[in-house]
C-alpha positions as CSV (number, residue, x, y, z in Angstrom):
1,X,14.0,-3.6,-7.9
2,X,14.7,-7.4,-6.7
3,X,13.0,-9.3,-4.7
4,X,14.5,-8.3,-1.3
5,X,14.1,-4.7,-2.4
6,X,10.3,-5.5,-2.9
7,X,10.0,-7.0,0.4
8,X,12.2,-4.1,2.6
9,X,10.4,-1.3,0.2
10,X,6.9,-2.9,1.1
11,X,7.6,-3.0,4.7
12,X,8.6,1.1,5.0
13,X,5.3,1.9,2.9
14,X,3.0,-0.1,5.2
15,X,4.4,0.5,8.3
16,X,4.3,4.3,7.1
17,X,0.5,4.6,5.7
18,X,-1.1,1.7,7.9
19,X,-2.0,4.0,10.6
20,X,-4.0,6.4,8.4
21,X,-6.1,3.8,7.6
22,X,-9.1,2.3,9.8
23,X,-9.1,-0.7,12.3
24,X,-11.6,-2.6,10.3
25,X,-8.5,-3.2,7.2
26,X,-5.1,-2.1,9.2
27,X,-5.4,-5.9,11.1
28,X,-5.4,-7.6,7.7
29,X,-2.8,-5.5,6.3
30,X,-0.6,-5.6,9.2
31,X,-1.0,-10.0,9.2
32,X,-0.8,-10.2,5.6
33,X,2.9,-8.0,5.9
34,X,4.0,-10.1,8.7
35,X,3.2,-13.0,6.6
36,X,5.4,-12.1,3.9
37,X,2.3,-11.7,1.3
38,X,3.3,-8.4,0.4
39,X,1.0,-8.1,-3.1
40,X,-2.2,-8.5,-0.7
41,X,-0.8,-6.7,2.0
42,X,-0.5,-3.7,-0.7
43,X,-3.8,-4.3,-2.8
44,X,-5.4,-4.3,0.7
45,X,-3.8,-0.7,1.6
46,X,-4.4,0.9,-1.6
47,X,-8.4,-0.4,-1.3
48,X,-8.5,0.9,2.2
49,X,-7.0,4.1,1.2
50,X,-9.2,5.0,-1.7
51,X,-12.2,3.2,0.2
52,X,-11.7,5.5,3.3
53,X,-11.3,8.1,1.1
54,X,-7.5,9.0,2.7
55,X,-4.8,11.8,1.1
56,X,-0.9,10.9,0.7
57,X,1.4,12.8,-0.4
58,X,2.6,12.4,-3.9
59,X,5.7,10.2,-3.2
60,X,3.4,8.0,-1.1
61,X,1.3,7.5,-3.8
62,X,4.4,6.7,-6.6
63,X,6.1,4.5,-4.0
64,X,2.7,2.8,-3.9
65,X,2.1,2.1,-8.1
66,X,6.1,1.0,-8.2
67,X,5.5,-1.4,-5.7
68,X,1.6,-2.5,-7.3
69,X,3.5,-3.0,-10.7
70,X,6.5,-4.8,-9.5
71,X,3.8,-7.3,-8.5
72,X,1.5,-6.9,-11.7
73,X,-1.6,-5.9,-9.8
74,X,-4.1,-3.2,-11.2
75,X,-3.8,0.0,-10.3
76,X,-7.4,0.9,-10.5
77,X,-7.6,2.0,-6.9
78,X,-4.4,3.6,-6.7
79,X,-6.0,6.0,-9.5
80,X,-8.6,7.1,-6.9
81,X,-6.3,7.9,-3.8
82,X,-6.0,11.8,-3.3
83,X,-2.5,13.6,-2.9
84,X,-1.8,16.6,-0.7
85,X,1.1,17.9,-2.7
C-alpha cells in the first residue's frame, strides 16, 4: 500500500464504521479524517470501538490492523474489538 492508498483506504473504513460509534468520539474522528491525520483519525476509531464495546465483521476488523500497521501504531485495542463473523 502507498501513500494515497492509505489515505483513500482510510477514508472507506471511517466513513463505513463511524456511525456505529457514539457522538462523544465520531466528531473527533470525523475532523481528524477531514484533516488528513488519518493515524489519529484510526487510533481514535479503534479506541471508540473497543471502548463502546462495538462488533465488526471480520474484514472490518483486518482492514483496520492493515491500515494501524501501515502507520506503526499498536494494535492493542484492535485486539479487543469483537467480530460477528
Amino acid at each position: 500500500m502507498d501513500l494515497n492508498g492509505f489515505h483513500w483506504f482510510s477514508r472507506q473504513i471511517t466513513d463505513q464504521l463511524a456511525p456505529k460509534i457514539s457522538p462523544r468520539y465520531r466528531p473527533m474522528v470525523l475532523q481528524d479524517g477531514g484533516a488528513g491525520e488519518w493515524p489519529m483519525a484510526l487510533e481514535t476509531l479503534v479506541g471508540a470501538l473497543s471502548e463502546e464495546n462495538v462488533v465488526i465483521t471480520t474484514a472490518e476488523k483486518d482492514a483496520l490492523r492493515e491500515l494501524l500497521e501501515f502507520c506503526r501504531k499498536p494494535l492493542t485495542y484492535l485486539e479487543q474489538i469483537r467480530t460477528s463473523d
